[in-house]
N, C-alpha and C positions, 0 to 999 in steps of 0.2 A: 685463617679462621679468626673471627672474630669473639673468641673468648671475654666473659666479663664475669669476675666474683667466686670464681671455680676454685674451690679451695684445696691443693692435694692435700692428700691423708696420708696421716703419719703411720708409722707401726704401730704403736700404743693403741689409735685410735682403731683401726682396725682390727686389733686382737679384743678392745670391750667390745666393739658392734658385733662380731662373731659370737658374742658369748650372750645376744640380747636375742631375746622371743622375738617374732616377728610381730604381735599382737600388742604387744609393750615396747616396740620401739619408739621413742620419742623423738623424731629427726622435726629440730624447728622449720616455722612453716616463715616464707618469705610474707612480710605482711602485704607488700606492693603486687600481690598475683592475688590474693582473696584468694576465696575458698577452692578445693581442690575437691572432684569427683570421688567417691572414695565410699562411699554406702554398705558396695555390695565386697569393696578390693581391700587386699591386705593393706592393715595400717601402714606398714614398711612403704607399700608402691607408694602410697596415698602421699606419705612423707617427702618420697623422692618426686615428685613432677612435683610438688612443691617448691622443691629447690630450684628449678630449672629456670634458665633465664626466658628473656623472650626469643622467638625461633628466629628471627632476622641475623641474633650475633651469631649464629653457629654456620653462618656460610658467605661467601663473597659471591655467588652466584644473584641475580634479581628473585627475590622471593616473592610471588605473588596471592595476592587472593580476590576470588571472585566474586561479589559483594551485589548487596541491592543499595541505589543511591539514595534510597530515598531512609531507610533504615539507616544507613551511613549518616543523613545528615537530620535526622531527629533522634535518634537512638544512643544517647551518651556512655552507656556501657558496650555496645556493640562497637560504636567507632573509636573505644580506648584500646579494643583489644586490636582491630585495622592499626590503628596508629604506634601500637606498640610493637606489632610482631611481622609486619609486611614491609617491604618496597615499594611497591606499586598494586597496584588496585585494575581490576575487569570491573567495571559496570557491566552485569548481566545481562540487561537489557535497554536500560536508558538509551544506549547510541547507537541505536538499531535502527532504521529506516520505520517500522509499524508506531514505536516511541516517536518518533522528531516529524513524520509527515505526516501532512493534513490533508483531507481532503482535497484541498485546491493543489497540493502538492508543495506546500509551502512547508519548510521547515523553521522548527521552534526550537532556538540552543536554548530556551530560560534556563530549566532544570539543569541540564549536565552544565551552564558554564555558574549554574550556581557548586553543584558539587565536587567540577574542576576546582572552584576558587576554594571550598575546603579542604580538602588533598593536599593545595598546594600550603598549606599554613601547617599541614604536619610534617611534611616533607617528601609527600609520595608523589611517583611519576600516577598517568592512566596511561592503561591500553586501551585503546581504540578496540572495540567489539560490535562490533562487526559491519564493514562498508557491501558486502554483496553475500546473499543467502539468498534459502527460498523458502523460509520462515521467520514469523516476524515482521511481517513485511506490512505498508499499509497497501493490500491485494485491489482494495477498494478503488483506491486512486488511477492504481499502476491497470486494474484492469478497464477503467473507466477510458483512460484514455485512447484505448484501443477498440473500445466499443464501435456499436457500428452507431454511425452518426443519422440523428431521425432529424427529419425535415421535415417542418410546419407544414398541413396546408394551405391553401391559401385562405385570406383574409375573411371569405366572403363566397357567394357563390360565381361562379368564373363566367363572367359573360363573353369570352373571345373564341371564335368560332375554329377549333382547333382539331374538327373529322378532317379536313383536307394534310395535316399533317402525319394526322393518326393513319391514316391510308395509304400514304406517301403519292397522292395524289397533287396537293400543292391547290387545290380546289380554292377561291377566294383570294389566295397568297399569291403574290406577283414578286418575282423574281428580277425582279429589274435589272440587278448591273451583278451576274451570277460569278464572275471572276474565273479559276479554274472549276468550279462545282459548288452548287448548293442543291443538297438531297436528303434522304434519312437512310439514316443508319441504323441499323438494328444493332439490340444489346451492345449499346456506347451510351445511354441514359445514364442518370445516376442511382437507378434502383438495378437489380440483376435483370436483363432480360431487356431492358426498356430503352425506347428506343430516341434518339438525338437526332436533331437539324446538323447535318455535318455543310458549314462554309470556311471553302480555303480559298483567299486569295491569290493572285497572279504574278510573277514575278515583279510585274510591273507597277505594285499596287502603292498611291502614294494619297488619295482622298479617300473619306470616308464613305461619298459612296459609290467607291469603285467593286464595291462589295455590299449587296444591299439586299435586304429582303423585305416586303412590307405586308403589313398586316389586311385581312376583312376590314371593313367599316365597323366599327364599334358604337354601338349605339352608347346616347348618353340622354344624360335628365336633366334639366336647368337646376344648376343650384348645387348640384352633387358633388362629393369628391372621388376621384377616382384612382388607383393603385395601379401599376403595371410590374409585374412581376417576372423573371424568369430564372434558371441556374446556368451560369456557363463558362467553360476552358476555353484551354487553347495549348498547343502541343508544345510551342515558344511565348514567350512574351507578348504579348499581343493589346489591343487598343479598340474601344468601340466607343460608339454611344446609338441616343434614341433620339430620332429627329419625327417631326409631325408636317400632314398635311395643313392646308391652309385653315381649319379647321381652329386651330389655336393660334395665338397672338404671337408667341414666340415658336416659329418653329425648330429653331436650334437652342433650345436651354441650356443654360448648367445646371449641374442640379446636384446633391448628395447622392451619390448614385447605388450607393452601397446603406444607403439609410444608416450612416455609424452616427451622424452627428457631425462629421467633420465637415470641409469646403468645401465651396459648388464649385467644379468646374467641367469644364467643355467637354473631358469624354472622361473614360473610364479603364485600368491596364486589366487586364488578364493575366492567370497562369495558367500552370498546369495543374491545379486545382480546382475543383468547384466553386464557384462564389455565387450570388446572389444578386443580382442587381434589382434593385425596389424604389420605385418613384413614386411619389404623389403628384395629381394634377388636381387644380384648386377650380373651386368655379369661375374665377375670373381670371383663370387661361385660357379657355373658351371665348371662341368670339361669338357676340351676342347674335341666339337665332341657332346657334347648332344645335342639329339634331344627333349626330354623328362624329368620329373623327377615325384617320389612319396610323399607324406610327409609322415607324422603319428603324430595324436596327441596320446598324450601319458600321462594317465593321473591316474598310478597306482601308485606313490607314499607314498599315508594315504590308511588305511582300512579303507572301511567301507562310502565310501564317492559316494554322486549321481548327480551327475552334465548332466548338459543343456545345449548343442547347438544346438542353433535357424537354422533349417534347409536353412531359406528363405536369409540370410546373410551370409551362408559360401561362397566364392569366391576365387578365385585366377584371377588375373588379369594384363591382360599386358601392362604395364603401357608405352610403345614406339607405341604401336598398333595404326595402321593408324586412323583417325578418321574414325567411320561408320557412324555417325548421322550430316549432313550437317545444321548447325545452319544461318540460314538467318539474326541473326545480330550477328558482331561483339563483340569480348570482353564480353560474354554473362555470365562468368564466373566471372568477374571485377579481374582478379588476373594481370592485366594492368591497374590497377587503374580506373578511369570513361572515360580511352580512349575510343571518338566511341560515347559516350553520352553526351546530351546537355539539359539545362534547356531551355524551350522553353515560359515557365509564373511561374511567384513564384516571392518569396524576391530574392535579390543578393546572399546571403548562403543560398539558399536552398537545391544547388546539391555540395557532395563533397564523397572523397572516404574513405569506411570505413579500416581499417583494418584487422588482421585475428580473430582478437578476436572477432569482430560482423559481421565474416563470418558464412555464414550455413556451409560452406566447402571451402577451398586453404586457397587462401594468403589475401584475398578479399571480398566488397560488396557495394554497392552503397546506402549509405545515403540520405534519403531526409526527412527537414524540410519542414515543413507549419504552419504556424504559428497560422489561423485563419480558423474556420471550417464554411463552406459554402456547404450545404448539394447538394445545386441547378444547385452550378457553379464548379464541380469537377476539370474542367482545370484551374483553376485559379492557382494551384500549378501542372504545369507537365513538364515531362521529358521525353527525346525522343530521338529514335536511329534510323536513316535508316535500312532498309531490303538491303543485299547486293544486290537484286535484284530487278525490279516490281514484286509484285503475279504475278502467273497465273488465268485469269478466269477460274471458273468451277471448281481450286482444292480445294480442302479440307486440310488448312493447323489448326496445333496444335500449343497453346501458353503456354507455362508452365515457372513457375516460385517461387521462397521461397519468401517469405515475411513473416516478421515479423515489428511490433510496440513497443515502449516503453510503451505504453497506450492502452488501445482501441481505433481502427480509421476503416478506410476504403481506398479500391485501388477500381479503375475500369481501365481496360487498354484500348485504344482505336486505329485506325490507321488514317494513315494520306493519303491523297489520295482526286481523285474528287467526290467520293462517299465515308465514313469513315465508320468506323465497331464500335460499343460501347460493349466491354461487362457489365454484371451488378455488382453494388456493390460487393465489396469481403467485408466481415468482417473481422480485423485483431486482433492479440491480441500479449501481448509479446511469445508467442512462435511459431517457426516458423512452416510456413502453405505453403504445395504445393496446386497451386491456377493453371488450367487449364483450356483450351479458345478456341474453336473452329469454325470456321468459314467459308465460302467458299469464294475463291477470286473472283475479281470481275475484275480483270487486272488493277485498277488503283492505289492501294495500294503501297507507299511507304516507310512507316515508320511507326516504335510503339511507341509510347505513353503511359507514366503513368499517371494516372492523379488521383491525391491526396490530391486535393483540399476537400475535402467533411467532413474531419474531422480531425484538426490539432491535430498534433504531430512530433512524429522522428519517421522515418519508414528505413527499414533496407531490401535489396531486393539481391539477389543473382541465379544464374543457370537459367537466363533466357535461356532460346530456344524456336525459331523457324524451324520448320518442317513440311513438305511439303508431308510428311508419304511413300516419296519415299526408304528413309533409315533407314537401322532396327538396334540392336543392340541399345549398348553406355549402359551407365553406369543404374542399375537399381534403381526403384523408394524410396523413403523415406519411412522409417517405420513406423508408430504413435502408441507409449506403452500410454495407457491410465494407471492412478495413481491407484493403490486398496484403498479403505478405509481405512485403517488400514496404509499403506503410508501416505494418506494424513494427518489424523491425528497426528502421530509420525512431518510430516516436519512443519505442524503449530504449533503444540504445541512446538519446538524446537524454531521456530522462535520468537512465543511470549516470552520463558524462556531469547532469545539472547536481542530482545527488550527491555522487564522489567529489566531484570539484567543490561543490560548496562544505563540505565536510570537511576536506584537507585544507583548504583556502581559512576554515574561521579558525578551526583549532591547528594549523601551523605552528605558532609559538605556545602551546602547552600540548600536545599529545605528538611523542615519537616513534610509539612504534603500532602498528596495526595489524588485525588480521582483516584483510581485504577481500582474501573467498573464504567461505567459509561451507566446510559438508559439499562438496564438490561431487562424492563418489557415489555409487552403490557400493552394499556389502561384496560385490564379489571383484571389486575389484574394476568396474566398468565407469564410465562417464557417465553419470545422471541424464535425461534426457528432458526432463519435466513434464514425462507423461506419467510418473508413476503411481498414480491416481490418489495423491493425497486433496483430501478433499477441507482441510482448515480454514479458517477465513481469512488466518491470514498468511496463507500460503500463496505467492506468485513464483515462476521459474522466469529468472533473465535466462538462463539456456534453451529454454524453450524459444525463446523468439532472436536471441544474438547469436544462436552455435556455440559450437566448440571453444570460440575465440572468445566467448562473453567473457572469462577472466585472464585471458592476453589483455583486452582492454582495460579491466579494472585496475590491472597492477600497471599501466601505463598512465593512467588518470591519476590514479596514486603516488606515478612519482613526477607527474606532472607537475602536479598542485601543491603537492606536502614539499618537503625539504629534503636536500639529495642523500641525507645521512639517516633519514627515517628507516626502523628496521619494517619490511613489509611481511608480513606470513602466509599463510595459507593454513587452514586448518581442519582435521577430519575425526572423527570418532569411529570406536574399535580397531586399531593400527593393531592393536596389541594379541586382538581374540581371530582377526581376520588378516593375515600378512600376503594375501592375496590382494586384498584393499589396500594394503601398505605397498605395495609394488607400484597397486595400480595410481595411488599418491604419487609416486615417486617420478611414473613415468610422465602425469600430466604438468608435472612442475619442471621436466624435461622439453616437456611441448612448449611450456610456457614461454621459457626461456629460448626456446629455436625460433620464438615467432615474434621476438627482440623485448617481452615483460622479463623484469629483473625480479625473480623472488628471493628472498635474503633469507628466510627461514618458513622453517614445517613446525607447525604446532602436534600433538597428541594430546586427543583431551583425556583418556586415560578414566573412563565411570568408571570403576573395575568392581567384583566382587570379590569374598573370600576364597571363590573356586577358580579365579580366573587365571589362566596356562603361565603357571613363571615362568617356564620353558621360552615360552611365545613373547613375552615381556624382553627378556635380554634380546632376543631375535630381532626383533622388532627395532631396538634402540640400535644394533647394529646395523641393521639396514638401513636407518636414518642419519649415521653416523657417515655411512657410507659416502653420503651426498655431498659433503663439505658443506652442507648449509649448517646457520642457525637451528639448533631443538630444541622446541620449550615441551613441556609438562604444561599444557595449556589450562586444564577444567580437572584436577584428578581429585577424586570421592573414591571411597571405597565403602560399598553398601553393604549392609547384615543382614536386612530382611527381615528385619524388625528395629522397633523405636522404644523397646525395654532390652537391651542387648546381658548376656551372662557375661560375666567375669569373663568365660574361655571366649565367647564372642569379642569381648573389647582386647584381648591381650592378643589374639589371629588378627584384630583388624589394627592393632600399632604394627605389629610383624609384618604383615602386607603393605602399610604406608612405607616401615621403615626398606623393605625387600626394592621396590619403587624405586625411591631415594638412593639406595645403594649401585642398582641396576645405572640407572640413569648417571650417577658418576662414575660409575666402569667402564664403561660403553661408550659415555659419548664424549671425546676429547673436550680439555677445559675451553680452547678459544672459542668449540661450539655449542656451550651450555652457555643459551640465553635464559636458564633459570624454570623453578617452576612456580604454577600457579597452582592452588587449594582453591576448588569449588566451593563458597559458602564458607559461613564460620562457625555455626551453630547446628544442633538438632532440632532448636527451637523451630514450632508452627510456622512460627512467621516468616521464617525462609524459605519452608518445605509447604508452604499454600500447592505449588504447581509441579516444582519440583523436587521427586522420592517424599511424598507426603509418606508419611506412618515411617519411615525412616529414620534411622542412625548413623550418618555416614561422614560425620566434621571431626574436625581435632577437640571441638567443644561440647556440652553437652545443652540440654534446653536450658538451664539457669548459666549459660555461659560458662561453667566450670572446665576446667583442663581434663580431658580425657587421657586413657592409657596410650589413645591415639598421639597425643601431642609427644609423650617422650620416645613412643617409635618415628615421628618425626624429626625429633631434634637430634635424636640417636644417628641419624642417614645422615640429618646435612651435619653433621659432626665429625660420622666417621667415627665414631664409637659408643660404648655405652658413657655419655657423661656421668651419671650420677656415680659412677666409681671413685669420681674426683672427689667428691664430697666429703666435708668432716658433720661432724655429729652437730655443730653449733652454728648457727648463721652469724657468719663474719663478711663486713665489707671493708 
């Protein structure tokens, strides 16, 4: 024990305090503790947790507590008291995965390696809180990436004669040099259902076109530029390109084939992925006088290779061609920035212009913030463009448009006019969504309206048109590849490997010990599944898409990356009220370890109330005791159920910290008390914003004063009542 100042009592001293009222005891107050709760409690108590040192001397065990960083490092009385009475410190939430990622999926240490570097100047270790959950999370990202992937259509309207494919007729298309087969395949496209050019080469195949398909004649216009487009695999590695009739000057081009911006060269590899191949042909590739031209993809290269293109995406397209599809507003495209468009209700930055990178398509896209969701008053965030014209009554015009969100939100688009049009909610998500609207005019309509008030975010809106369905043609519609299973899996699992690894890799030299799963169970003891219909935003399950095994992996990444002497945890809530959930702890941290993850210890986070089973409480800690792992006291509160607590309220809830405390050294041998940790430090609001608001449940009160809770603390990790020690005078 680490006693400091404890003064025994003499005889003497002991026989005047016997002889003293409780109401008239005068036991001096330590000046270095300030004031002591005491309002409603016998002056005597009030006197004694006065005296009391701070809680870190009354035990060799790691005393922790659970803290908000950011209050830690503005709050100079809150992080006196951290600094005075802890070991080490939980960040709450700071080092959570929904804290540290972005959007892009980029993580940002500013903050925690600013409140690492505080910590470290008092002398306290951090725990690592928490590398895998399924709260907390940023959902946004983690579900983005798994979305299903939309594909543009094409540029323009598709002038390549592509019935003979659709039919599987080959009508126009000449098969020149068809290797073991060129045919269609059904449902091998990249939408569900849709159907692909299946070409496999020969065992023999060593020229490009020993495997060759070539196109209709393509009409052309003097002067034009023109685009050839299509999507396509291949089962192995594989090689192609696009070769021309005599028709152009170069029949074998290089070309950037992939449009990235990178080198031209002679062909193009394939995977087993979808890709894109997109060229442009200039007018003076053209030899003068064409009227026409052929291509040929060409893709006999490798033996022995079968590659896919998506019927419904090959295009050639003329990129000068008049327009055919007359758009009734303006700039509808935003590749002219948000000319044309105007915030009509929002903040001041609500409306600005994006650029190409959070384009669906060109140079462009029109951003809009909202800051506050208001399910009721959707216009309170909206944007708005004139119709170059009034509608007509009686027509039937179409509203289409991409949207996409940073988060989960909502659009509705509405018109402006003496009679208005509303359509309903759209749901948004980060990936982008063709959203279409139809309606009959009414002759007094003069403008569109977003209106995005309904669920704050950044929302991202591009290829609006309006259409009056007089004109046909324009560019064709978006594709949506939905993810396989076995995808998604691979791209989470890759993300959490980027996540943990980069987590353990930057804080290596300052954070040693972690809890890496965290809330693993159901209450009755089962393996969470991640269908249990929790609907938060920022709820994702890696169990859902990794198995069983998603934290084998994480505590394998964890001691990958981290240091071999890191303690690793595992952590769960209610052990104590459910010892069926405590079994069923016990037995997956059994699994963990069969399937070669090292777990070093089992957290308890211990919420408890004043009704909660002591019975179940010693049970509990022997069962965990059992394991030969590490046991910490992870997050322990004990609640009232009120935040004006009575005297017998605070005197039950020091008895039940100190009951804990006492528990917990009985139970669990010293090599494997890794210590405990105090959820919070205060009653104070401003830790109780989210969580146990209108609550009492710290060692402190809301003015930071020492509760009766604090000397039923110090009482457990002491191992007695200290204030007995006390004499009447403060002596150091």
């Amino acid at each position: 024990m680490k006693y400091k100042y404890i003064i025994p009592v003499i005889a003497s001293s002991l026989m005047l305090l016997a002889s003293c009222d409780d109401n008239l005891m005068e036991w001096e107050k330590d000046p270095e503790h300030g004031e002591v709760t005491g309002a409603e409690l016998p002056l005597e108590l009030v006197e004694k947790i006065s005296r009391y040192d701070n809680l870190k001397t009354y035990t060799d065990f790691v005393l922790g507590n659970g803290i908000g960083a950011d209050l830690y490092l503005t709050d100079a009385t809150y992080r006196k008291i951290v600094n005075d009475n802890f070991d080490e410190v939980t960040p709450g939430y700071e080092m959570k995965h929904g804290a540290m990622v972005n959007s892009k999926g980029e993580i940002n240490f500013t903050k925690v390696d600013a409140f690492i570097a505080e910590t470290k100047k008092a002398g306290l270790t951090v725990f690592g809180h928490t590398l895998v959950w399924h709260s907390n999370q940023n959902a946004s990202y983690l579900n983005s990436i798994i979305a299903p992937t939309v594909i543009p259509g094409s540029s323009g309207t598709n002038t390549l004669d592509v019935a003979g494919l659709k039919n599987g007729t080959f009508t126009n298309w000449a098969r020149n040099n068809p290797g073991k087969g060129i045919t269609i395949a059904a449902n091998e496209g990249l939408a569900t259902g849709s159907q692909a050019i299946k070409l496999e080469s020969s065992a023999t195949s060593s020229a490009p076109y020993n495997l060759q398909l070539t196109s209709p004649d393509v009409s052309i216009v003097s002067g034009h530029n023109y685009e050839i487009s299509f999507y396509i695999k291949s089962d192995v590695t594989g090689k192609g390109r696009i070769s021309f009739n005599a028709s152009l000057t170069n029949q074998y081009p290089y070309k950037d084939w992939f449009s990235t911006g990178g080198s031209w060269t002679e062909a193009f590899a394939t995977t087993s992925a979808w890709q894109q191949v997109k060229i442009k042909l200039a007018p003076g590739d053209f030899v003068g006088g064409s009227t026409n031209f052929k291509f040929n993809i060409d893709l006999g290269y490798l033996p022995n290779v079968t590659y896919l293109i998506d019927v419904n995406t090959i295009a050639v397209v003329d990129l000068d061609a008049a327009a055919t599809v007359t758009n009734l507003v303006a700039n509808g495209n935003f590749n002219a920035g948000i000319s044309g468009w105007s915030k009509y209700n929002g903040a001041n930055d609500a409306l600005s212009a994006a650029g190409a990178s959070d384009a669906y398509v060109g140079n462009g896209a029109m951003k809009v913030v909202n800051a506050t969701s208001d399910a009721a008053n959707q216009w309170k965030t909206q944007i708005h463009a004139d119709f170059t014209s009034v509608l007509t009554s009686g027509k039937e015009y179409t509203i289409s448009y991409m949207i996409r969100s940073e988060a989960t939100g909502s659009v509705r688009c509405s018109t402006t006019g003496t009679t208005a049009h509303y359509q309903g909610d759209q749901a948004t998500s980060p990936s982008w969504k063709l959203v279409e609207w139809k309606f009959t005019g009414n002759g007094t309509e003069t403008g569109l309206n977003f209106d995005l008030g309904g669920a704050a975010g950044t929302y991202y809106i591009d290829n609006v048109l309006v259409t009056d369905g007089s004109s046909g043609g324009g560019p064709t519609a978006p594709i949506t590849i939905e993810k396989t299973d076995a995808e998604k899996t691979k791209i989470i699992g890759d993300a959490m490997a980027d996540w943990v690894s980069k987590m353990m890799t930057h804080y290596k030299t300052s954070v040693f010990a972690w809890d890496v799963v965290n809330e693993p169970m159901k209450e009755d003891g089962t393996l969470r599944t991640g269908n249990e219909g929790d609907t938060a935003a920022d709820f994702f399950s890696w169990i859902k898409y990794l198995g069983k095994d998603y934290a084998v992996t994480a505590f394998k990444l964890a001691r990958q990356y981290g240091n071999a002497t890191d303690k690793l945890f595992i952590n769960d809530y209610n052990l104590e009220s459910r010892l069926d959930k405590c079994d069923g702890l016990i037995q997956y941290v059994e699994y963990i370890e069969s399937q070669g993850g090292k777990v070093d210890g089992i957290g308890t986070q211990m919420h408890i109330g004043l009704n909660t089973d002591k019975d179940k409480i010693a049970q509990m800690f022997q069962k965990l005791a059992a394991t030969g792992k590490l046991i910490k006291i992870s997050e322990l509160d004990v609640r009232l159920g009120t935040n004006a607590p009575t005297v017998a309220q605070q005197a039950s809830q020091a008895e039940m910290y100190q009951y804990v405390v006492d528990m917990y050294k009985k139970h669990i041998p010293a090599a494997q008390q890794y210590g405990i940790t105090v959820w919070g430090v205060s009653d104070n609001s401003k830790e109780h914003e989210f969580w146990l608001p209108d609550e009492a449940p710290n060692l402190w009160d809301a003015n930071y004063v020492r509760k009766h809770a604090y000397k039923g603390t110090a009482d457990g990790l002491a191992g007695k009542d200290v204030s007995k020690d006390f004499s009447g005078e403060l002596v150091k």
